[in-house]
C-alpha positions in Angstrom: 9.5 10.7 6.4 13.4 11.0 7.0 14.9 13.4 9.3 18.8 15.0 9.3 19.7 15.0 12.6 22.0 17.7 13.6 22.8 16.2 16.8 26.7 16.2 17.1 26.6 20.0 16.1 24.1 20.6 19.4 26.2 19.0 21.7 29.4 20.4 20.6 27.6 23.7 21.0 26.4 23.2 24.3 30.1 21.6 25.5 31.2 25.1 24.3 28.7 27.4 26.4 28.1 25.1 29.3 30.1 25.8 31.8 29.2 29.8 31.3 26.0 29.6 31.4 24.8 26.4 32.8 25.9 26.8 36.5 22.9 29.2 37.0 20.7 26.6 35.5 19.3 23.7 37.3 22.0 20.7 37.5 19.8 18.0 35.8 18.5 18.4 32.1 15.1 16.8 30.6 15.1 13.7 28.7 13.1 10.8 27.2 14.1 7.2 28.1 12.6 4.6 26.0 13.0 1.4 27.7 13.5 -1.8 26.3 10.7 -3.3 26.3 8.9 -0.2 24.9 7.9 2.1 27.6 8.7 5.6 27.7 9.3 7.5 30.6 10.6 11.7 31.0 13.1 12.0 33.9 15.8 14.5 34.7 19.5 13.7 33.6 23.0 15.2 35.0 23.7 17.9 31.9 27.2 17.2 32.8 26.8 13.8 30.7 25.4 15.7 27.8 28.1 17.4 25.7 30.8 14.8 24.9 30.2 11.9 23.0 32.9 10.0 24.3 32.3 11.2 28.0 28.6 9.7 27.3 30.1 6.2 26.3 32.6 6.3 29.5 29.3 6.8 31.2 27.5 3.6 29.9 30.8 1.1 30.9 32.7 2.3 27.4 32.1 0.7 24.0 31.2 -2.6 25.2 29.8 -2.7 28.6 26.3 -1.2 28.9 25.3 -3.0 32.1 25.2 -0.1 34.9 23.7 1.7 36.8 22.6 5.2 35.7 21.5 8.0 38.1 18.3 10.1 37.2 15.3 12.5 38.9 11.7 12.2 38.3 11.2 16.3 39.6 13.6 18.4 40.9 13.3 18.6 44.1 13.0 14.3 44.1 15.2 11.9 45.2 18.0 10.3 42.5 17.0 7.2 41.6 18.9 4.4 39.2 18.1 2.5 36.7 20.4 -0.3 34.8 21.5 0.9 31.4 21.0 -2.6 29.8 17.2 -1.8 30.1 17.3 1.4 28.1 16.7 1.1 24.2 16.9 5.2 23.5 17.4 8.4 25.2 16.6 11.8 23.8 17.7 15.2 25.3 15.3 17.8 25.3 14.8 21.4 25.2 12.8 23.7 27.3 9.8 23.0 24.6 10.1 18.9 25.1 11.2 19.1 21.4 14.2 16.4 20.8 17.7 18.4 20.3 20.2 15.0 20.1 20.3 11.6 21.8 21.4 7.9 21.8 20.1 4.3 20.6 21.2 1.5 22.0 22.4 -0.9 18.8 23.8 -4.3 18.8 26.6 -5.0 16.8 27.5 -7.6 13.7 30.8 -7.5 12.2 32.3 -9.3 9.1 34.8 -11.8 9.5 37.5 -12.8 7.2 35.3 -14.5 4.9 32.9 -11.5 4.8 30.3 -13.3 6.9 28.2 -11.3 9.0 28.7 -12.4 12.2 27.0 -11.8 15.8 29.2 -10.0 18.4 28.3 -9.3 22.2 29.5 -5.5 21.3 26.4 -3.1 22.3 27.1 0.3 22.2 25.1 3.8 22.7 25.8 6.0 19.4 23.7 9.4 18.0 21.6 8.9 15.2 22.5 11.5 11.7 19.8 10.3 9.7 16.5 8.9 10.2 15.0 6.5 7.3 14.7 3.1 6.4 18.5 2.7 6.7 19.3 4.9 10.1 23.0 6.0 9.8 24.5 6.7 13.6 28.4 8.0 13.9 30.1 10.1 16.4 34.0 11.7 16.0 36.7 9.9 17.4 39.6 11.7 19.2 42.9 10.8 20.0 44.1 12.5 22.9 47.4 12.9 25.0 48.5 12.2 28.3 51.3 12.1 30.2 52.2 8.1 30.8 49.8 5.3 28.6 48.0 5.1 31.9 47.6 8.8 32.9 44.0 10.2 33.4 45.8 13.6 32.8 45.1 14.9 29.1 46.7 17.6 27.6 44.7 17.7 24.5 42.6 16.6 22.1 42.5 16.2 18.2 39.9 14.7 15.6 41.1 11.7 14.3 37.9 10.1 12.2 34.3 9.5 11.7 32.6 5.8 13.3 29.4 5.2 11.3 27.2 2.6 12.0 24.0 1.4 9.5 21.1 -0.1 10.9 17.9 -0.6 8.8 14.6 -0.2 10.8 13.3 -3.7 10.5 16.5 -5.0 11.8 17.9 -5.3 15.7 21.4 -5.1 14.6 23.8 -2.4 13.0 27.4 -2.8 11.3 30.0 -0.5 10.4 30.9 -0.3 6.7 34.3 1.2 7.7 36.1 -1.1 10.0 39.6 0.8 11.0 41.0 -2.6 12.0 40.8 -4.0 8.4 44.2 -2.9 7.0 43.7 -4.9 3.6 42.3 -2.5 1.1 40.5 -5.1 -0.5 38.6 -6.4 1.8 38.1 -2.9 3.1 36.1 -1.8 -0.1 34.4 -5.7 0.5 33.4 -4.6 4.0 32.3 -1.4 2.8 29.9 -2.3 0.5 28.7 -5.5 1.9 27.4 -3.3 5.2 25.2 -1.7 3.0 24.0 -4.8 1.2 23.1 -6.4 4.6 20.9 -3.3 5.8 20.1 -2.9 2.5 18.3 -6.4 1.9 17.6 -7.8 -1.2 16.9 -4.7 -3.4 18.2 -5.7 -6.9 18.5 -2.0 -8.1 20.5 -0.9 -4.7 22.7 -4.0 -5.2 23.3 -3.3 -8.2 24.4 0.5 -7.6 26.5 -0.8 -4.6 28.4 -3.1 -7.7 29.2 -0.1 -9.6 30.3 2.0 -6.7 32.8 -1.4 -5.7 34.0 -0.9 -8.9 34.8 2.8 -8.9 36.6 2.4 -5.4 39.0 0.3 -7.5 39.9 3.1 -9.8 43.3 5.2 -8.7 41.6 8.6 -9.5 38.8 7.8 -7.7 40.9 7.3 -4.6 42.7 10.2 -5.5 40.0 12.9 -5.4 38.6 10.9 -2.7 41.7 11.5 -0.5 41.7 15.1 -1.6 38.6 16.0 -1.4 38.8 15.5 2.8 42.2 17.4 2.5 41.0 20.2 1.1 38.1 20.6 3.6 40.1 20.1 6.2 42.7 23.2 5.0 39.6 24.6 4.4 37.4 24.6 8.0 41.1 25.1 9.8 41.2 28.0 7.8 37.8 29.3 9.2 38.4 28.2 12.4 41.4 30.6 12.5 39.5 33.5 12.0 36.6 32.9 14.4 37.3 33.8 17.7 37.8 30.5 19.6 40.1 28.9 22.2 42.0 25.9 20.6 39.6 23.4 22.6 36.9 25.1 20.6 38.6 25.2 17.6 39.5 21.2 17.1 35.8 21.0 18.5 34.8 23.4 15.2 36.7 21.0 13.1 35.8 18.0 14.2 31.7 18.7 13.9 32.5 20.0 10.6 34.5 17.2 9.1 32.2 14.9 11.1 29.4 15.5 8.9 31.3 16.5 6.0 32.2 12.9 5.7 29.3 11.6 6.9 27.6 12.8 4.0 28.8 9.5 2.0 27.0 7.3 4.0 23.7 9.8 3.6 24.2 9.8 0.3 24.7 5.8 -0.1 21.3 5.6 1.9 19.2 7.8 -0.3 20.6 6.2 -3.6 18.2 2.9 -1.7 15.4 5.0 -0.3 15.3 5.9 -4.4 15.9 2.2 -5.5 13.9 0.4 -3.4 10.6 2.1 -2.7 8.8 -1.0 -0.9 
């Protein structure tokens, strides 16, 4: 059974309301670790670490390093304990209920190299899952935000910038990115593209097959074309709303961000279900 995961859109929410309402709460938040080696434990988590994305990553030692130490309650009123990060596979937030409302896998990263060959990195990274079926998609917003010298921890503000989406099928222990921002050749962009869904996808003849067609049509000018203004249009669009909901301009880029988040994550869904359709098995 697959599940749409409205998790970015949570945490953006609660980012916006918690500092009105969450000092009068308790200071640590429920969650659901599942360890690596597949254990499950509920603790209590700072709720300070839950709204930003980003703020969660800085958290974990950044994009790379996941091996610290995390702080965390067994009951409120006992003592913080820690555990090393590297030993936790998944965490999911929880509401008052114990139902999930967001969280974070723990995925290990293979990247194309010049050749298109999948290759092994030592990247590991913590990202929220979008959708849940036999190709997970995962993806957060990326912001580019400014400061007053390169090395400043001062920032002035904040603005979306683009979508990271990672694929991982559920029989695998690995994920890749189908859009890799580094790759400025367009060619080997589309390659990438593709190929990241052929390698979660396996060897489904029908899903390769509809991954050949769709190489094809990112070839074609006009399909570039609406492509590009599609995202433009939405984007004039939701700044448009924002403008008339009555938001502070932290809450506004917020706004757009979520909605252009999963406005373009909607692709990748979409790519996904086209082999949950093909490939049955």
């Amino acid at each position: 059974m697959t599940k749409y995961l409205i998790v970015c859109a949570l945490f953006f929410a609660f980012s916006a309301s918690a500092q009105k309402s969450d000092k009068k709460k308790s200071e640590y938040a429920p969650i659901e670790i599942t360890k690596t080696d597949g254990s499950k434990m509920n603790v209590l988590f700072k709720r300070i670490t839950m709204p930003g994305l980003s703020s969660f990553q800085e958290m974990f030692g950044g994009a790379s390093n996941t091996n610290i130490k995390i702080e965390y309650k067994t009951s409120e009123t006992g003592s913080v304990e820690k555990m090393n990060s590297k030993d936790i596979e998944k965490i999911k937030f929880l509401d008052e209920d114990q139902d999930e409302i967001g969280g974070f896998e723990r995925l290990k990263i293979k990247e194309f190299d010049r050749n298109n060959v999948l290759q092994a990195t030592k990247k590991v990274i913590y990202m929220p899952q979008i959708y849940d079926g036999k190709i997970g998609v995962y993806g957060e917003p990326v912001f580019i935000c400014s400061t007053t010298s390169p090395n400043s921890k001062v920032v002035f503000g904040c603005r979306y910038a683009y979508t990271t989406i990672y694929l991982k099928n559920n029989q695998d222990k690995f994920a890749v990115t189908p859009l890799d921002i580094k790759v400025f050749n367009m060619s080997r962009s589309f390659d990438n593209f593709v190929n990241a869904f052929k390698a979660t996808g396996k060897d489904c003849p029908e899903f390769n097959a509809y991954l050949e067609s769709f190489r094809k049509k990112m070839e074609d000018k006009e399909f570039q074309k609406k492509m590009r203004d599609d995202i433009t249009d939405y984007r004039k669009e939701v700044k448009k709303q924002a403008k008339d909901l009555d938001m502070n301009s932290r809450e506004r880029e917020d706004y757009l961000a979520r909605k252009m988040f999963f406005h373009e994550a909607q692709l990748y869904i979409g790519i996904v279900k086209e082999y949950e359709k093909n490939c049955p098995l």
